[in-house]
VOZANU-639033 format. One record per atom (N, C-alpha, C, O, CB): atom name; residue in three letters; x, y negated, z negated. Coordinates in steps of 0.001 Angstrom, whole numbers, plus 500000, padded with zeros to 6 digits. Atoms other than C-alpha are relative to their C-alpha. Glycine has a CB too. Example, Ala and Ser with C-alpha at 12.3 -4.5 7.8 and 13.67 -1.06 7.14 Angstrom:
<atoms>
atom a->N	r->ALA	east->500890	north->501190	up->500000
atom a->CA	r->ALA	east->512300	north->504500	up->492200
atom a->C	r->ALA	east->500900	north->498800	up->500000
atom a->O	r->ALA	east->501936	north->498819	up->499335
atom a->CB	r->ALA	east->499008	north->499973	up->498754
atom a->N	r->SER	east->499180	north->501190	up->500060
atom a->CA	r->SER	east->513670	north->501060	up->492860
atom a->C	r->SER	east->499230	north->498910	up->499270
atom a->O	r->SER	east->499739	north->497802	up->499101
atom a->CB	r->SER	east->500414	north->499538	up->501415
</atoms>
This chain:
<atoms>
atom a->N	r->UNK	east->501423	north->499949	up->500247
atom a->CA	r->UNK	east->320831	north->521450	up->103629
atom a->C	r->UNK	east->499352	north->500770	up->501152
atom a->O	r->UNK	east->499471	north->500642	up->502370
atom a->CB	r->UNK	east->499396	north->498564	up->499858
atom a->N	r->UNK	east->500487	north->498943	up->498584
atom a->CA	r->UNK	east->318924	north->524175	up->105393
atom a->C	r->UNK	east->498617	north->499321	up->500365
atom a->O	r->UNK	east->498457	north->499198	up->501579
atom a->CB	r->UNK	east->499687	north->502004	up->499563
atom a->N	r->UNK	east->500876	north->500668	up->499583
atom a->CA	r->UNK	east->315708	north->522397	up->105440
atom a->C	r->UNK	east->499535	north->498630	up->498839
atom a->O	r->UNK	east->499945	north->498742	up->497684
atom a->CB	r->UNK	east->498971	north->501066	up->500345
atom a->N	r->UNK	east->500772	north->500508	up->500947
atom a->CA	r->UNK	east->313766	north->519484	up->103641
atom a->C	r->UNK	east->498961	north->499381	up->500826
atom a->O	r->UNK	east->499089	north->498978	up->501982
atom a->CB	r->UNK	east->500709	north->499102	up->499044
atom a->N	r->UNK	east->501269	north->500136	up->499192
atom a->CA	r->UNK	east->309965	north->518693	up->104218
atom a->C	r->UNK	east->499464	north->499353	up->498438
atom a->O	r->UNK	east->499664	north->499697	up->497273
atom a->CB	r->UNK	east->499141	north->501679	up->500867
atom a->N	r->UNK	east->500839	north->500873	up->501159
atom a->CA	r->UNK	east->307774	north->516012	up->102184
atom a->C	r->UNK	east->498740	north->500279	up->500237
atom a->O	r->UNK	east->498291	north->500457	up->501369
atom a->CB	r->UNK	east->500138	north->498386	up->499989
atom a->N	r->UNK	east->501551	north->499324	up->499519
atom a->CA	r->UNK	east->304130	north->517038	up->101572
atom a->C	r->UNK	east->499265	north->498868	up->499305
atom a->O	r->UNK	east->499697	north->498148	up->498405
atom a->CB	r->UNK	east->499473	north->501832	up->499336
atom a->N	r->UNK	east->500724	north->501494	up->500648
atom a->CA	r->UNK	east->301348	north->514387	up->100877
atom a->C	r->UNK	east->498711	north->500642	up->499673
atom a->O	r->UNK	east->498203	north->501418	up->500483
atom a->CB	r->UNK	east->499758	north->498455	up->501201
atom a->N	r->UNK	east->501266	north->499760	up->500675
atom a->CA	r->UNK	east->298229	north->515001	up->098749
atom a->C	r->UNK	east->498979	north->499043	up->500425
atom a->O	r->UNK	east->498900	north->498025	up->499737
atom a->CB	r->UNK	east->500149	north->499937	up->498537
atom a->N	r->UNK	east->500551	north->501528	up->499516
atom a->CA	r->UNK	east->295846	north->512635	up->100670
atom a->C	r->UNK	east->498729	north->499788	up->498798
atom a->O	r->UNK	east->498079	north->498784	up->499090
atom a->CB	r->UNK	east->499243	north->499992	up->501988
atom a->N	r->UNK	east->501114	north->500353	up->500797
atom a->CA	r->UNK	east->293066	north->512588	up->097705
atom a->C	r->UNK	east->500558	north->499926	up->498872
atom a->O	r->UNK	east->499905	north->500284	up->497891
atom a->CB	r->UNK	east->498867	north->500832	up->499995
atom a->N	r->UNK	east->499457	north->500872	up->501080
atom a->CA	r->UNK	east->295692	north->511097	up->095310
atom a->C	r->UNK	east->501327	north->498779	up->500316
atom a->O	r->UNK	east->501688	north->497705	up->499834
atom a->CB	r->UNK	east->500520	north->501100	up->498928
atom a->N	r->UNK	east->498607	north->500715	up->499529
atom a->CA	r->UNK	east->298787	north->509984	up->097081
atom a->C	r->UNK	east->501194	north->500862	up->499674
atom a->O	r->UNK	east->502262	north->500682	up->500260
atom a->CB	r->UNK	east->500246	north->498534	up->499247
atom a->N	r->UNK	east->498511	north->499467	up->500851
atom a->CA	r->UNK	east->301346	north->512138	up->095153
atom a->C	r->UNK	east->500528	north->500784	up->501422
atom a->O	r->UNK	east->499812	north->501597	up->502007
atom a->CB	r->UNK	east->499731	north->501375	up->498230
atom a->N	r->UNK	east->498590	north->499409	up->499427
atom a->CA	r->UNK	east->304588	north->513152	up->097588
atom a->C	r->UNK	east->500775	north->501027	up->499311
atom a->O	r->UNK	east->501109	north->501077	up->498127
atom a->CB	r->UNK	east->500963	north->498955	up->500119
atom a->N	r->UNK	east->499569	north->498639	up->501237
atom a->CA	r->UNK	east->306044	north->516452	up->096740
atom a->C	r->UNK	east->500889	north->500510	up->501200
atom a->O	r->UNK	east->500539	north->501026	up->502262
atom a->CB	r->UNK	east->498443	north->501439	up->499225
atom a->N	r->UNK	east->499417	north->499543	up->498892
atom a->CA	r->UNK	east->309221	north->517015	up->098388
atom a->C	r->UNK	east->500810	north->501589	up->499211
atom a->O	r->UNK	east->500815	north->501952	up->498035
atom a->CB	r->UNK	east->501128	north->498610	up->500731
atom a->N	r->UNK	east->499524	north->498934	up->499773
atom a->CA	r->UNK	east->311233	north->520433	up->099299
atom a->C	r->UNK	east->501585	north->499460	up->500517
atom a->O	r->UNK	east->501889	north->498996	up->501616
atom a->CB	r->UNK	east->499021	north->500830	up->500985
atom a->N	r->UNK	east->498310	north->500043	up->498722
atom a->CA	r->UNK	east->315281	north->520061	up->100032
atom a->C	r->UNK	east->500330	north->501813	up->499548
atom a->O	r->UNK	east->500439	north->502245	up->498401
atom a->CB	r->UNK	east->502121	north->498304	up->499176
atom a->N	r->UNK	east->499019	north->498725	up->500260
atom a->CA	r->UNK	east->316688	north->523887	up->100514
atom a->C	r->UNK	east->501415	north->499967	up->500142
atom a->O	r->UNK	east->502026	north->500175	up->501190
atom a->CB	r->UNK	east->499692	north->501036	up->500846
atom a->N	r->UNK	east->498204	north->500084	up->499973
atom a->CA	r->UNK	east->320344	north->523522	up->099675
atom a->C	r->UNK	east->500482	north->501140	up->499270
atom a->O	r->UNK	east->499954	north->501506	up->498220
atom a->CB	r->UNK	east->500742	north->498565	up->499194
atom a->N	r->UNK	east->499700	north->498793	up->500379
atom a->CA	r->UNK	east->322526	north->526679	up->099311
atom a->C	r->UNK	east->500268	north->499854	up->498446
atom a->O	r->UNK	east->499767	north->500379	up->497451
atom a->CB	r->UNK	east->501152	north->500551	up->500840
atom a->N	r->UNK	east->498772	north->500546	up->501468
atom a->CA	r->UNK	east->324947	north->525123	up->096481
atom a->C	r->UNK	east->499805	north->499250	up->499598
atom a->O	r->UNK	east->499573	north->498209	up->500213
atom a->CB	r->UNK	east->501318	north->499642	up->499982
atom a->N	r->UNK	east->500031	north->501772	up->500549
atom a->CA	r->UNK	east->324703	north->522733	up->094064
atom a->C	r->UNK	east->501145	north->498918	up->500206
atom a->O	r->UNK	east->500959	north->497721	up->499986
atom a->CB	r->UNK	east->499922	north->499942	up->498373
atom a->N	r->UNK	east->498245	north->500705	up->499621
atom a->CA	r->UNK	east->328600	north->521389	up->095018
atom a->C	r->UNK	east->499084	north->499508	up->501049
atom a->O	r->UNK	east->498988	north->498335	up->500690
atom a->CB	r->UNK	east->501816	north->501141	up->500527
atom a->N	r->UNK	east->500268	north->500460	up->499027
atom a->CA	r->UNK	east->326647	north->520544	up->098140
atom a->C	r->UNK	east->498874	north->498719	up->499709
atom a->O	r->UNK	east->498911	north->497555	up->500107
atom a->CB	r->UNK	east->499652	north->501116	up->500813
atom a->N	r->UNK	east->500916	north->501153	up->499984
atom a->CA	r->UNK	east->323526	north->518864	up->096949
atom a->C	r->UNK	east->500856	north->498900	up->499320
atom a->O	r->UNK	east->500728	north->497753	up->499748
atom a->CB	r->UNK	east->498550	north->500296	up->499216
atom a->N	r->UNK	east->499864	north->501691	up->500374
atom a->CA	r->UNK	east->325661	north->516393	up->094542
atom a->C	r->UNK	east->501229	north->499487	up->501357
atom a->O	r->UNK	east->501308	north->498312	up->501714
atom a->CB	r->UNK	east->500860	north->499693	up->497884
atom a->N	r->UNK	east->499906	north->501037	up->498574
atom a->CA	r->UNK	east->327739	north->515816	up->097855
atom a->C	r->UNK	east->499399	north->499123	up->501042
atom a->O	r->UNK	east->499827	north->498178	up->501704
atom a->CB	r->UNK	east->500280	north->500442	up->500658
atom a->N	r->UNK	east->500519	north->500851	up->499334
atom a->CA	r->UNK	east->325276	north->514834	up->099473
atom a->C	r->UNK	east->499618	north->498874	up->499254
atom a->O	r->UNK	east->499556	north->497765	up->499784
atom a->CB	r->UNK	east->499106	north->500499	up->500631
atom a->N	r->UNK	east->500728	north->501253	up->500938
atom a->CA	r->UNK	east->323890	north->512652	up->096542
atom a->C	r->UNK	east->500928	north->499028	up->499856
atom a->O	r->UNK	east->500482	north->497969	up->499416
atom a->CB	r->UNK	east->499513	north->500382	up->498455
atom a->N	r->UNK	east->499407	north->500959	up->499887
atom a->CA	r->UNK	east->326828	north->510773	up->096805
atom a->C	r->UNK	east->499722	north->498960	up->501284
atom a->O	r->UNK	east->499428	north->497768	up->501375
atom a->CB	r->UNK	east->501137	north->500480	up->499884
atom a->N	r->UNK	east->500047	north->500949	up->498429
atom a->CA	r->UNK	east->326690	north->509597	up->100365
atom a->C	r->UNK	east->498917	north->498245	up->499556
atom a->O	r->UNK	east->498072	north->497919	up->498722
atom a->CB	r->UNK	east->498707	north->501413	up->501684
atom a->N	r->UNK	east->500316	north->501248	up->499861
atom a->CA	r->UNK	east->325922	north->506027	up->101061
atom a->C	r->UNK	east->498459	north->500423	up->500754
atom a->O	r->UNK	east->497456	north->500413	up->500040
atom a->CB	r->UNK	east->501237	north->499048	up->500869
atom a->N	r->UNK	east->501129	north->499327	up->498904
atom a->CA	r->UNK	east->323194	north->507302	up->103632
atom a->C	r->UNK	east->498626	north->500473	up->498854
atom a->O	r->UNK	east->497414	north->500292	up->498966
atom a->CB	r->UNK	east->500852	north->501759	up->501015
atom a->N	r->UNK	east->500957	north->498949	up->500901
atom a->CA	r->UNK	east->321492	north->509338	up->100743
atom a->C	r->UNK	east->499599	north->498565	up->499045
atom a->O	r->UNK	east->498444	north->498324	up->498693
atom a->CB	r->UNK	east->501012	north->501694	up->498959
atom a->N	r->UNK	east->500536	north->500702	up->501148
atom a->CA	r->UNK	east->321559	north->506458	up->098359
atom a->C	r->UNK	east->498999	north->498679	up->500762
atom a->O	r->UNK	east->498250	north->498024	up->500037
atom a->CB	r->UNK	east->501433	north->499408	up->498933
atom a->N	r->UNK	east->500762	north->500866	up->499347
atom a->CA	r->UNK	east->319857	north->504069	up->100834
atom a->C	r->UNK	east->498519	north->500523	up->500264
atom a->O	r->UNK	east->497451	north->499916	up->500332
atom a->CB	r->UNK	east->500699	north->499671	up->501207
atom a->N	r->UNK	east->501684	north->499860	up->499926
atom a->CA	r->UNK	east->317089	north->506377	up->101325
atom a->C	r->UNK	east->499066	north->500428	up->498640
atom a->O	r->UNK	east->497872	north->500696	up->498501
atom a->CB	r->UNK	east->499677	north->501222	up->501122
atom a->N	r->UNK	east->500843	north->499761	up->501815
atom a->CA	r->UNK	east->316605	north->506963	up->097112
atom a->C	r->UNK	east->499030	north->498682	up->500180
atom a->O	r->UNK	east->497819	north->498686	up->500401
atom a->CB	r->UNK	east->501414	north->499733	up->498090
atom a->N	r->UNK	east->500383	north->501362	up->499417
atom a->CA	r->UNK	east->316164	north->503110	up->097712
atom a->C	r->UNK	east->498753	north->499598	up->500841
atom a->O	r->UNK	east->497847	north->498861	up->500449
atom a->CB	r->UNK	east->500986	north->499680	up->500777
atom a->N	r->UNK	east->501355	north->500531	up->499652
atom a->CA	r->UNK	east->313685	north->502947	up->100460
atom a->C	r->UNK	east->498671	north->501169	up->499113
atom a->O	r->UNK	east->497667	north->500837	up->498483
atom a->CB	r->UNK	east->499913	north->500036	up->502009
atom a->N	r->UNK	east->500647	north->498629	up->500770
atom a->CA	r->UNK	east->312024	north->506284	up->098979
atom a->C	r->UNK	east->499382	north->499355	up->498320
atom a->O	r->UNK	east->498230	north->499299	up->497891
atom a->CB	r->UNK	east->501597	north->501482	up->499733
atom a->N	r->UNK	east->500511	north->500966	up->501481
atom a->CA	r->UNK	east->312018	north->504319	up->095272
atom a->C	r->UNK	east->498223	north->499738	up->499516
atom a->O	r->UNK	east->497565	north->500234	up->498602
atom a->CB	r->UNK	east->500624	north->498203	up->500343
atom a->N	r->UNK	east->501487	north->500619	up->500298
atom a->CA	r->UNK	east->308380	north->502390	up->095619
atom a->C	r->UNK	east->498715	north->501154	up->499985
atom a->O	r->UNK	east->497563	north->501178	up->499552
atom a->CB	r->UNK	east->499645	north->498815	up->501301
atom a->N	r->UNK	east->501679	north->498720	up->499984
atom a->CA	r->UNK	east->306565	north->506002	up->096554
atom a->C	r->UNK	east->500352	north->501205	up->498826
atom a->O	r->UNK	east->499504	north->502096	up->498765
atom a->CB	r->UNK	east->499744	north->501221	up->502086
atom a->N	r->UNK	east->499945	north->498714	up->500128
atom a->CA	r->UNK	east->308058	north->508600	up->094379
atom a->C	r->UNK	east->500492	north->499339	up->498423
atom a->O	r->UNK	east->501082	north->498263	up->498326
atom a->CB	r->UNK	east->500997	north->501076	up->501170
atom a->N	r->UNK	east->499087	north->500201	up->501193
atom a->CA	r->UNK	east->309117	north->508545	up->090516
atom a->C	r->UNK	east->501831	north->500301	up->500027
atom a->O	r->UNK	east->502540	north->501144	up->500578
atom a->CB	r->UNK	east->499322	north->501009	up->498933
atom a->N	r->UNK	east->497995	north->500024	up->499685
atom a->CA	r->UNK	east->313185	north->507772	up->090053
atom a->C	r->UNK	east->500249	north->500303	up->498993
atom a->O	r->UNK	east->499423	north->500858	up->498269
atom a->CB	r->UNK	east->501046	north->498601	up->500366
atom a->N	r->UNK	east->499459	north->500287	up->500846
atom a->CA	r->UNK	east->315690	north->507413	up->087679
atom a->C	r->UNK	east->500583	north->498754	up->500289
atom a->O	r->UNK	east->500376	north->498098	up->501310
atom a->CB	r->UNK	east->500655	north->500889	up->499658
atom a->N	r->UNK	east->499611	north->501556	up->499803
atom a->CA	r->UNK	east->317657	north->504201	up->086900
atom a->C	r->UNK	east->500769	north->499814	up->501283
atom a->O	r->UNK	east->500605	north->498732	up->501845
atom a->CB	r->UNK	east->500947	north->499419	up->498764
atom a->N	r->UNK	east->499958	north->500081	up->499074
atom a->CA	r->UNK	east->319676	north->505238	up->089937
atom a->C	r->UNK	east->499418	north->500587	up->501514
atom a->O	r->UNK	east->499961	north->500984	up->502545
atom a->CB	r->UNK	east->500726	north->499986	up->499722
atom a->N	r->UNK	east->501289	north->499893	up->498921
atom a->CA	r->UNK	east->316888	north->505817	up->092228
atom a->C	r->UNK	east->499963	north->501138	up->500478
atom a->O	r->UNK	east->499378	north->501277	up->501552
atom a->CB	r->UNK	east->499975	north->499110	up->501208
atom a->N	r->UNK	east->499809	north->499242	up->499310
atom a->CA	r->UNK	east->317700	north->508963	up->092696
atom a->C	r->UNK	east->498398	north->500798	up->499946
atom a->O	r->UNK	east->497813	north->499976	up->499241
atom a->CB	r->UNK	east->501320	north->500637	up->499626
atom a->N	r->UNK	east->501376	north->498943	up->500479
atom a->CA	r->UNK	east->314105	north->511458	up->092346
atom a->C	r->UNK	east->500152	north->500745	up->499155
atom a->O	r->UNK	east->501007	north->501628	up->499218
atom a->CB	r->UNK	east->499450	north->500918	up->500876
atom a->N	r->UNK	east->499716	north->499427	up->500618
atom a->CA	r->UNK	east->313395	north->512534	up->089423
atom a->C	r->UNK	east->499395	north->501275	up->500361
atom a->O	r->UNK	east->498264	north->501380	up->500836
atom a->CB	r->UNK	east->499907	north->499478	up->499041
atom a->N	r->UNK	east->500665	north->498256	up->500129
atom a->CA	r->UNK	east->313043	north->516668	up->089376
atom a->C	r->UNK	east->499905	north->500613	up->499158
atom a->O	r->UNK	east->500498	north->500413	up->498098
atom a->CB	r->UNK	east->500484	north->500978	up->500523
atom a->N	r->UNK	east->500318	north->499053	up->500617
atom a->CA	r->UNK	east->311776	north->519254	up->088166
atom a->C	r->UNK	east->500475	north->501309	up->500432
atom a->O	r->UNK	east->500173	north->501565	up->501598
atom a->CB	r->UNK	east->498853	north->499921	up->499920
atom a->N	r->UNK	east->499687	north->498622	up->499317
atom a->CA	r->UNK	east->313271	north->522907	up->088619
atom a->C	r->UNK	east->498554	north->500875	up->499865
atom a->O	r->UNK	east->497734	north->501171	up->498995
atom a->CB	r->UNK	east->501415	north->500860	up->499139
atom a->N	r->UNK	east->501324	north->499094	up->500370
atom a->CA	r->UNK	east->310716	north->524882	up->089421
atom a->C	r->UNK	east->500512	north->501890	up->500720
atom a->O	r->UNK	east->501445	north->502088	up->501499
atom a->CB	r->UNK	east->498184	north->499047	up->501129
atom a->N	r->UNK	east->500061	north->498968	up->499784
atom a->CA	r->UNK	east->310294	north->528816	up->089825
atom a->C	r->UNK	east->499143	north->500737	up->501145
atom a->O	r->UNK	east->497942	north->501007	up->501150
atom a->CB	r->UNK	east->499832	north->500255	up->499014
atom a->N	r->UNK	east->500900	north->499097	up->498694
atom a->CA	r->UNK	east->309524	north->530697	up->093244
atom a->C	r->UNK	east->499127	north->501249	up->499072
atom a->O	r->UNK	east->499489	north->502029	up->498191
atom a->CB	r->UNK	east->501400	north->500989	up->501440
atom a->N	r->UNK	east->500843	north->498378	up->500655
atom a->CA	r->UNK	east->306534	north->533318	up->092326
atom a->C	r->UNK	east->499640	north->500626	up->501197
atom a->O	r->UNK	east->499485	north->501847	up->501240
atom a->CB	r->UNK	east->498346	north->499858	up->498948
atom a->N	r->UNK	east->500829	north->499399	up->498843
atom a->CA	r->UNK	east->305141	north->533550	up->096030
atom a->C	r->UNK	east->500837	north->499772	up->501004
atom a->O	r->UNK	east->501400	north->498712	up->500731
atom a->CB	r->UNK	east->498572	north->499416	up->500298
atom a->N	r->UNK	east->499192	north->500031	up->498421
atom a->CA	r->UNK	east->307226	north->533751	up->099748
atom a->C	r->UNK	east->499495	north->500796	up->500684
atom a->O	r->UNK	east->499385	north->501971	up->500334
atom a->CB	r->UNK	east->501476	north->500339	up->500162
atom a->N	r->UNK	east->500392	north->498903	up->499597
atom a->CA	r->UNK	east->305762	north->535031	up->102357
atom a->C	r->UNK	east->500407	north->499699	up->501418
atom a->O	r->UNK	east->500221	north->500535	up->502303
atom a->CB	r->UNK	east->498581	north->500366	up->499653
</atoms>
């Protein structure tokens, strides 16, 4: 993981995170880890999941980098 950064909307609450991972072989390695699944867990009560807590996503499309 080259970076990840959580951003907070303070005039609703909504959390909107960023992980940059090269490979996907890498992100579900990490999604295994014990480490990772403890923080779906504390992470859980602020963010929408799935049944295993992981976050649910959305793929989304870069339009702007600057």
């Amino acid at each position: 993981m080259r970076s990840y950064s959580i951003f907070l909307d303070e005039a609703d609450g909504t959390l909107f995170a960023i992980a940059e991972i090269e490979h996907i072989e890498a992100r579900e390695s990490i999604a295994r880890t014990e480490v990772c699944k403890r923080w779906w867990k504390f992470m859980a009560p602020l963010m929408e999941v799935n049944q295993d807590d992981s976050p649910c996503t959305v793929a989304l499309r870069k339009v702007f980098e600057l």
